[in-house]
C-alpha positions in Angstrom: 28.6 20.4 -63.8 25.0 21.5 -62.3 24.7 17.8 -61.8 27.6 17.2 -59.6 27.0 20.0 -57.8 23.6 19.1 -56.9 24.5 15.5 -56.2 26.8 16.7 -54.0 24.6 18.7 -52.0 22.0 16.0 -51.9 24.6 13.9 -50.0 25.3 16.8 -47.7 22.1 17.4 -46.7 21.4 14.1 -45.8 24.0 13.6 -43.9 22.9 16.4 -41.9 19.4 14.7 -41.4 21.2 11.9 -40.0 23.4 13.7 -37.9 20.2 15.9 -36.1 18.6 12.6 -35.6 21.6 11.3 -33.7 21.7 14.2 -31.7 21.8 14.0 -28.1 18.1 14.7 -25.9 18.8 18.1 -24.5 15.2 18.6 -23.1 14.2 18.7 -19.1 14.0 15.4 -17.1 11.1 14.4 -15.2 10.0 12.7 -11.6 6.9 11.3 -10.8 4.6 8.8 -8.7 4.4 5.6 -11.1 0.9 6.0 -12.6 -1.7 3.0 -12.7 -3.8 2.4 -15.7 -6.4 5.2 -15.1 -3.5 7.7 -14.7 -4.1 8.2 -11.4 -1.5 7.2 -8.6 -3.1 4.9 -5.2 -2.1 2.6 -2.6 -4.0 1.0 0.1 -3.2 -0.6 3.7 -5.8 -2.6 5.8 -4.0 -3.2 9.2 -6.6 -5.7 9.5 -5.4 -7.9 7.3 -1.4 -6.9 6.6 1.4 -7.0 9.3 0.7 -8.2 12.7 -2.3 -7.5 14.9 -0.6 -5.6 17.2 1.1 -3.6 14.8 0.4 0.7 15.4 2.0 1.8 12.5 3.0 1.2 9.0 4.8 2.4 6.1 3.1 2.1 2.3 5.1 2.4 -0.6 4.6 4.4 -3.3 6.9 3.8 -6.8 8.3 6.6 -8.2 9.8 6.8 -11.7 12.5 9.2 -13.9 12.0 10.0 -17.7 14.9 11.4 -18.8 18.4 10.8 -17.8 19.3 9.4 -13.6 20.9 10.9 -11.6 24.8 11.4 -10.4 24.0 11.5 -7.0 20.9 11.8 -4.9 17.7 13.6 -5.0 16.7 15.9 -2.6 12.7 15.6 -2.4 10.2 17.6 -0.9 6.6 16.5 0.1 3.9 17.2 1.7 1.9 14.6 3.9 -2.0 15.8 4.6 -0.5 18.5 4.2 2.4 18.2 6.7 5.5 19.1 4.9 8.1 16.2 4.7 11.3 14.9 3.0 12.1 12.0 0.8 15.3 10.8 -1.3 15.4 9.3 -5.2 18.1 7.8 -5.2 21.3 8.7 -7.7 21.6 5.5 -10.3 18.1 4.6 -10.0 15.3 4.8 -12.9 12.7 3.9 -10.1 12.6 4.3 -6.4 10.3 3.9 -3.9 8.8 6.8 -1.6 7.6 5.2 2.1 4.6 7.4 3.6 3.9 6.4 7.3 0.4 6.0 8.3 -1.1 4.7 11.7 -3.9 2.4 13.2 -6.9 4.3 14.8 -7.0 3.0 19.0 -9.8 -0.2 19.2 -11.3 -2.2 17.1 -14.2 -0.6 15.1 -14.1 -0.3 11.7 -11.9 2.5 10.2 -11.1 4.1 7.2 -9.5 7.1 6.4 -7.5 8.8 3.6 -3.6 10.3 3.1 -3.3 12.7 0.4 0.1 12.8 -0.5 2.2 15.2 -3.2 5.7 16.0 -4.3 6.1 19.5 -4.5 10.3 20.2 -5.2 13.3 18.2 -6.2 16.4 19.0 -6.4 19.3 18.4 -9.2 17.4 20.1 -11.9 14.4 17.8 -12.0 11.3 19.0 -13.0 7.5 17.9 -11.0 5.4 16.4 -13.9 3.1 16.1 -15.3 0.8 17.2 -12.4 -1.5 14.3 -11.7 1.1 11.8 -11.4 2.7 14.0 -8.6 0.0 13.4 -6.5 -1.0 10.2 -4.5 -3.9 9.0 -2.2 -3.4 6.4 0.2 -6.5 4.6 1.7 -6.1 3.2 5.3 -8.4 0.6 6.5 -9.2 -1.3 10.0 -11.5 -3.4 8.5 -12.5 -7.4 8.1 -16.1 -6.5 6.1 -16.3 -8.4 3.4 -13.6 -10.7 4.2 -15.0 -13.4 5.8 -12.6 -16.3 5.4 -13.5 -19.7 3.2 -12.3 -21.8 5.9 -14.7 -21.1 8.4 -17.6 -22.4 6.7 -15.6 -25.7 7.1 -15.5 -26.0 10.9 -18.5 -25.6 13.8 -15.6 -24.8 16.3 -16.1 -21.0 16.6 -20.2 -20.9 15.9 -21.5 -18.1 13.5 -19.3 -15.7 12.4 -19.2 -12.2 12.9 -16.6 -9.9 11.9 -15.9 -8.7 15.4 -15.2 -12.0 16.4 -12.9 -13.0 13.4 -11.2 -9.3 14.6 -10.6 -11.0 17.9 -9.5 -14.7 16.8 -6.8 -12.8 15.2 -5.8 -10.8 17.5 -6.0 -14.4 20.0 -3.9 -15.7 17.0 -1.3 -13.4 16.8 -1.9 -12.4 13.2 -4.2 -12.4 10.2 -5.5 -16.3 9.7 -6.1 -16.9 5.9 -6.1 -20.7 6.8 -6.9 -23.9 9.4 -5.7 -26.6 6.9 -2.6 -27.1 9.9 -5.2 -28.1 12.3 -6.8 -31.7 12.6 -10.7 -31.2 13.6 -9.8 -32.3 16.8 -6.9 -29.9 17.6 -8.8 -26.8 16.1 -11.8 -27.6 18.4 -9.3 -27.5 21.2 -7.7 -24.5 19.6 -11.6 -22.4 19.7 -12.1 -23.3 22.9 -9.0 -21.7 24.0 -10.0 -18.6 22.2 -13.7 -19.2 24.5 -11.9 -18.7 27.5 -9.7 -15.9 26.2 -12.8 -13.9 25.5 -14.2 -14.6 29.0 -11.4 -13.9 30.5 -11.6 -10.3 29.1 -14.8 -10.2 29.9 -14.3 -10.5 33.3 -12.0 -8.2 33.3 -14.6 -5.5 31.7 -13.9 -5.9 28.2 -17.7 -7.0 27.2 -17.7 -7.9 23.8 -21.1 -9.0 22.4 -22.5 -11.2 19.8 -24.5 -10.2 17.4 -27.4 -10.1 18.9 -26.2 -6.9 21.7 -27.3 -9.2 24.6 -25.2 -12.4 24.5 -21.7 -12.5 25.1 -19.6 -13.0 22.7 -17.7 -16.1 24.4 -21.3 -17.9 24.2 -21.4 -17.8 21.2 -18.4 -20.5 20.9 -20.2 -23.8 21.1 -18.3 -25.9 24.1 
C-alpha cells in the first residue's frame, strides 16, 4: 500500500514540474536601443559623403528592440535630444522599430564634427527603460572628406593634385558625392574638369577665393587646361 501511494505521488509531483515549466512569463517587458557588439549603442552621418550636397539636414536611424511581449497598440516615447526633450513612437505589432533623430550640416565647407547624445527616458504601456546603457545613444556627425580620397582619381590628370577642399567642391559642381568616373571616356572627363575650372573661377570672381594648397594659388589653377 506505501508503494502505491508513493508511486502515486511521484507522478503528481511531476506533473506539477511540468506544468510550472509551461507556465506563462509573467515578468516586466523591456525597450531599448539595439546594442552593437561592445554593448554600447552608435550611429554616424557624414553629409559629406551621404545624401546630396546641398542637403541641410538629416535624419539617422537608430534600431530599437522589445524583450518581452509587443504591444496592442502604440508606444508612447519620451526622449531627450542634447538634452532637448522630444517624442518618439514604437510601434504596436512590432519587435523592432526604428527611432529617427534629426541632426543638421554646420554653414560652409570646413571640416566638422560634432556629437548627439541621445536617451529614452519614459514609455508608455507598462514598458520598462532597460537595461541602462542600451537606453542611451551617441550619434557622430561629420562634414568631412579626410581620409577619403577617392581610387579613381589617381587614374586621371584632369583635375591636377588632389586636395580635399577641391574634391569638397567637385561634388558640390557634381551635384552629389562621386565614388566613380568609370562613365566618362578620358576625353569627356577632361571636358567634364575643365567645366568644373571655370566653375571655380567663376566663383572666384565673384569673391568666393578658394585656394590651393599652397594659400597663394587659386584653386581653379590648379586644374591643368
Amino acid at each position: 500500500m506505501k508503494k502505491y501511494i508513493l508511486l502515486i505521488f511521484a507522478v503528481l509531483s511531476l506533473s506539477a514540474c511540468k506544468e510550472s515549466r509551461l507556465e506563462t512569463w509573467h515578468g516586466s517587458d523591456y525597450l531599448h536601443f539595439v546594442a552593437g557588439a561592445d554593448g554600447n549603442v552608435r550611429a554616424s552621418y557624414n553629409f559629406a559623403t551621404q545624401g546630396t550636397t546641398a542637403q541641410t539636414s538629416a535624419s539617422v536611424p537608430l534600431p530599437m528592440e522589445i524583450w518581452g511581449f509587443m504591444a496592442d497598440g502604440d508606444i508612447a516615447l519620451t526622449v531627450k535630444i542634447d538634452g532637448t526633450p522630444s517624442s518618439g513612437t514604437f510601434r504596436a505589432g512590432l519587435p523592432l522599430d526604428t527611432l529617427w533623430v534629426p541632426v543638421t550640416r554646420d554653414a560652409g565647407l570646413l571640416t566638422t564634427s560634432y556629437t548627439v547624445e541621445v536617451e529614452l527616458t519614459e514609455a508608455g504601456s507598462g514598458y520598462k527603460l532597460s537595461p541602462a546603457s542600451r537606453c542611451r545613444a551617441e550619434i557622430l556627425v561629420e562634414d568631412s572628406l579626410d581620409g577619403l580620397q577617392p581610387a579613381w582619381w589617381a587614374t586621371t590628370q584632369a583635375l591636377g593634385a588632389y586636395s580635399p577642399l577641391k574634391f569638397r567642391l567637385f561634388n558640390i559642381y557634381s551635384g552629389g558625392f562621386v565614388k566613380s568616373i568609370d562613365s566618362y571616356t578620358a576625353i569627356a572627363f577632361k571636358d567634364y574638369a575643365l567645366g568644373f575650372r571655370e566653375w571655380l573661377r567663376g566663383l572666384w570672381e565673384d569673391g568666393q577665393k578658394f585656394y590651393d594648397t599652397d594659400g597663394t594659388t587659386p584653386l581653379y589653377e590648379s586644374i591643368p587646361l
